[in-house]
N, C-alpha and C positions, 0 to 999 in steps of 0.2 A: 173632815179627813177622809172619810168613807165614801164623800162625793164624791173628792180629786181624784181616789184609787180610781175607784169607778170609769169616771172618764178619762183618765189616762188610758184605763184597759179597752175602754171601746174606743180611741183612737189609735191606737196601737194595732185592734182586730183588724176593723179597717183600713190600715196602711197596709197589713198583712193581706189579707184578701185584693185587694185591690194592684197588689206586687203579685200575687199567685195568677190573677185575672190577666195582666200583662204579662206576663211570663208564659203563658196555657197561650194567649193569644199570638207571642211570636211564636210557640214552636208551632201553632198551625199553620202560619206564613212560612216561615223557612220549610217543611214538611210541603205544604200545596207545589213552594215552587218546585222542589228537587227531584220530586214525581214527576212534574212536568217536563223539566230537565232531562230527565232519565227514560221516558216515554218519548220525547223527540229522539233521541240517540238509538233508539230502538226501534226505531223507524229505519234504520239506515241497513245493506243488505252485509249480511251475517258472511262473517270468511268463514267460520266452522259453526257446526253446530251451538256450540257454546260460546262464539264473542265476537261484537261488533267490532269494527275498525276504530270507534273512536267514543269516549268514554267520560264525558267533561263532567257526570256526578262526583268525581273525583274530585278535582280541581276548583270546585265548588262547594264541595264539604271540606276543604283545607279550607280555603274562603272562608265561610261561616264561621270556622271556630279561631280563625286569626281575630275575626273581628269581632265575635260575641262571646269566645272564651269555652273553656268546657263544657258549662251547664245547658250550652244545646243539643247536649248527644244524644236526647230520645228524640227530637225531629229527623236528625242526617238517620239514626236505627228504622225510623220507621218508613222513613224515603228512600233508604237503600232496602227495605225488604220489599217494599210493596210493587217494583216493577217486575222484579224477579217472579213473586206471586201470580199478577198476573201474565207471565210466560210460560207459567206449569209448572216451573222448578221444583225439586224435591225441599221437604225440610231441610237436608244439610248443605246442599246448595243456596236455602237463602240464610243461614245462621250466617256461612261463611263468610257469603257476598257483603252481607249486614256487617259483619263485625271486622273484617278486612276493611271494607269502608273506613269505618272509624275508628277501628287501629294505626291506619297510617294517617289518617284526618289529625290525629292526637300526635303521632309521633314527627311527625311535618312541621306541626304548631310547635312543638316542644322544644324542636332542634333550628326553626325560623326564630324564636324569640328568645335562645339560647347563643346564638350566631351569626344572626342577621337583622337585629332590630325588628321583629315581632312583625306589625303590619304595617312599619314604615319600612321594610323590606325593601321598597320600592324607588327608595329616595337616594340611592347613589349605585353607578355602575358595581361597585365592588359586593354589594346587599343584592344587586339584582343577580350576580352571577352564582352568588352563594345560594340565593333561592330556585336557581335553574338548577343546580345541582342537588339541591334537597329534593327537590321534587323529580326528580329523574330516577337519580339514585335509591335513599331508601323508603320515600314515602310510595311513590307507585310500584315501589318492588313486593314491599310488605302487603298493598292493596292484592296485589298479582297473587303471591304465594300464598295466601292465606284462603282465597275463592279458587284456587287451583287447586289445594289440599282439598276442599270440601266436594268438586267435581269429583275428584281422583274417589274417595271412598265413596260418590253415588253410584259413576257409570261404571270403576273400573276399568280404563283407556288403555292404551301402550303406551309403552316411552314416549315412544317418537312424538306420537298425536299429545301426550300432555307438555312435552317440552315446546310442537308447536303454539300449543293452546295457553300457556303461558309466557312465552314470547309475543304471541297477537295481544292479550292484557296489559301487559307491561308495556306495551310499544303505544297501546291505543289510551290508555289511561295517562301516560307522561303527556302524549299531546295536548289532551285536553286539558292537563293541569297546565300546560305552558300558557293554553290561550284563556284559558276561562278564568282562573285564579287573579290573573292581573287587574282584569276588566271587574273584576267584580268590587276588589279591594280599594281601588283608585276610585272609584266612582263611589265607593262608602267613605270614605275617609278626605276626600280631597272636597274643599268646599262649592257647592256651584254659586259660583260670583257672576254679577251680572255680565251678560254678555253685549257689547258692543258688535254693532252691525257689521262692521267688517271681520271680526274676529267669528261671529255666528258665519259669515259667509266662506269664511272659509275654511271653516270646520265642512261644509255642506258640499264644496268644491271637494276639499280632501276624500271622503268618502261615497261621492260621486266618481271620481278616477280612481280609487280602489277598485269600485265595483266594476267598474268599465272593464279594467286590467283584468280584471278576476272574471268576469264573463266571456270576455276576448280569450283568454287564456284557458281556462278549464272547461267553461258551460257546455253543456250538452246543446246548445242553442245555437252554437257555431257547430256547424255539421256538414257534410260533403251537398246536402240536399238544397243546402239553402245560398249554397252560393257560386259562381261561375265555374265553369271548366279550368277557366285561368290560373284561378286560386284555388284548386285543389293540388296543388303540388306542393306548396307551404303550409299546407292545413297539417300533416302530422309534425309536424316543427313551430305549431302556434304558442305550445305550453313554455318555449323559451321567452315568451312574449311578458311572462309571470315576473319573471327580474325588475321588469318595471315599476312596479311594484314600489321599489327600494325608494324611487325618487319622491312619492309622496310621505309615505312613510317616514324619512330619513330627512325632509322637508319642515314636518312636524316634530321629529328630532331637532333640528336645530331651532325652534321655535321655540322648546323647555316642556311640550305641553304630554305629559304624558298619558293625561287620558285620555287624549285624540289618539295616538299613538297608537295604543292597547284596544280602542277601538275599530279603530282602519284595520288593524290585524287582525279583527275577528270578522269582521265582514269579508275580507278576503279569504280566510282560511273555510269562512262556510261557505264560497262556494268553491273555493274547493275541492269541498268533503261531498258538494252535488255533482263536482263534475265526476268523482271517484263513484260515488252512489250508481250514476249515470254509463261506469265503466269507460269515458272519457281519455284520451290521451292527456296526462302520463301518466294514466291511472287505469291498466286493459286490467278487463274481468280473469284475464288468461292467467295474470300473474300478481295475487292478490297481498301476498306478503312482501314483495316488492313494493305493490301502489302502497299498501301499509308505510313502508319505508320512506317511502316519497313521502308520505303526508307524515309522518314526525320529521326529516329534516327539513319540510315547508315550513312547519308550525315555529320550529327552533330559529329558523331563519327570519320570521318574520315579525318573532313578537320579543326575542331578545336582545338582538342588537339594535334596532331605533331605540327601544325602550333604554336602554342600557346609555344612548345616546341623548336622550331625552331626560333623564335622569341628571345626568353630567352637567348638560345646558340650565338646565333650573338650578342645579347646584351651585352654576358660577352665577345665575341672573341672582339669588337669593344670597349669593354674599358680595356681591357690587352691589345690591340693594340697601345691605346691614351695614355695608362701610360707606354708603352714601349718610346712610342714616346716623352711623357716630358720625363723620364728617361734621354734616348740619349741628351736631350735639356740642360739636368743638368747637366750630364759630361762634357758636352763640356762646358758649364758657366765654372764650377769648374778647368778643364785643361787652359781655358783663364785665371781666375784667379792666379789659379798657375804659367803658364807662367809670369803675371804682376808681382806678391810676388816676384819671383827668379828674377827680371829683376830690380826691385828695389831693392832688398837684395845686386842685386851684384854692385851697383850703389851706394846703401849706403858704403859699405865696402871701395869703391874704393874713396869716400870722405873721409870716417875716417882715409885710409893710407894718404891722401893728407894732413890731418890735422896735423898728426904725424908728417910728413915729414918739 
């Protein structure tokens, strides 16, 4: 009896440790990447002293806790303090930053899997607009006001500069939750099924014409130096060239596939954010709350409606699939049946000749 306890308790310690060991080991993972997340976005040039134009540790810590639940909140804490750290930040600037993170990480999650189906969010236009609006509304608001309160009692600003500086957060963090959040969750959750050669190739075409569109349109690479005298009179009028855009994107819409989708839109949207970096048309250094502007109605544009369209299409492919599939279910009932009918028909007949007989 004293053996069984025994070994039950040192398989039990064992399960435990070895559940703490995997547990310790994703929040290093989720933690490594969102640093790195957060140190690329920080790379990009500052509208004010206190905040980039664009912000997807956001949008990425809603991500993570749709998909692994609350108990990852000391990775997104210690990811969200550690870029701040190394930028100088005061202690109450990174509590803020830290905990505004994952105030609205939580409250995103709360209100996505209270309203929209959790992290199948994704699976029909009316889930995807509810989750555009959670994520606009009060997940990157709360992010916004919560690392603005904690500015406000470091520097002590003005009005004006903390309601800019609160408008630049909120504008630049929605973006990124529109593009980064989709790409992250579809790619967790949607299964990678083998790919067939044409369908690999035209995933690779798709986002070959994204980026074409997106380098033709935004790049610092199309520039007055590099190309004729001819074409420089259409060169500030190239970024109309970005609507293009729509055809691939809207192409993989009506295919059902939406993580092509959500990914064609994120390679477009970053370069985008180079051609902005870059100070690029429609993006001048002169007027950076404006390009701000530009680059959330780009992001809105590009990654809600295909998606929302793409959504729809898999919607109807995944119930002409299920009614092909009862179909099949009900001929075959009907052919058993049948079979039964004639099996007894012939079994009756062969009693009535016996009766005669």
């Amino acid at each position: 009896m004293e053996r069984a306890r025994f070994g039950k308790a040192k398989i039990s310690a064992f399960g435990s440790a070895r559940s703490a060991a995997i547990y310790l080991v994703e929040l290093s993972i989720v933690a490594a990447s969102y640093i790195g997340l957060a140190e690329t976005a920080l790379l990009l040039p500052a509208i004010n002293p206190a905040a980039t134009p664009l912000w997807p540790p956001t949008g990425y810590a809603l991500a993570l806790v749709l998909l692994r639940g609350y108990r990852i909140w000391p990775a997104i804490l210690v990811g969200s303090l550690s870029p701040s750290l190394m930028a100088g930040r005061s202690l109450l600037e990174l509590g803020s930053v830290g905990i505004g993170t994952l105030l609205a990480a939580f409250a995103g999650t709360w209100l996505i899997s209270r309203w929209s189906n959790g992290c199948r969010t994704f699976g029909t236009p009316s889930n995807i607009a509810k989750f555009a609006i959670i994520s606009f509304v009060p997940t990157t608001m709360i992010s916004s006001i919560i690392a603005l309160a904690g500015y406000i009692l470091a520097n002590t600003p003005g009005f004006s500069d903390s309601v800019v500086t609160w408008l630049t957060w909120w504008l630049a963090d929605a973006a990124g939750t529109l593009v980064i959040a989709p790409v992250v969750v579809l790619w967790a959750i949607m299964p990678l099924r083998r790919f067939s050669k044409w369908s690999l190739l035209e995933s690779l075409a798709v986002s070959i014409l994204v980026s074409i569109i997106g380098i033709v349109a935004y790049s610092p690479l199309i520039g007055s130096n590099l190309i004729s005298n001819d074409l420089n009179v259409p060169l500030p009028y190239r970024s109309l060239l970005g609507f293009l855009v729509l055809l691939p994107l809207l192409w993989e819409g009506l295919r059902g596939n939406q993580r092509n989708v959500a990914t064609a839109a994120l390679i477009f949207f970053a370069i985008a954010v180079w051609g902005f970096s870059a100070g690029s048309d429609p993006f001048p250094k002169t007027d950076l709350n404006g390009a701000l502007l530009a680059l959330l109605v780009l992001s809105i544009s590009v990654s809600v409606p295909p998606l929302a369209l793409a959504a729809a299409i898999a919607t109807r492919q995944n119930t002409e699939a299920h009614l092909l599939s009862v179909q099949d279910q009900l001929n075959r009932q009907i052919e058993r049946k049948n079979l039964a009918l004639n099996s007894a028909k012939r079994h009756f007949l062969l009693l009535v000749e016996g009766v005669v007989d």
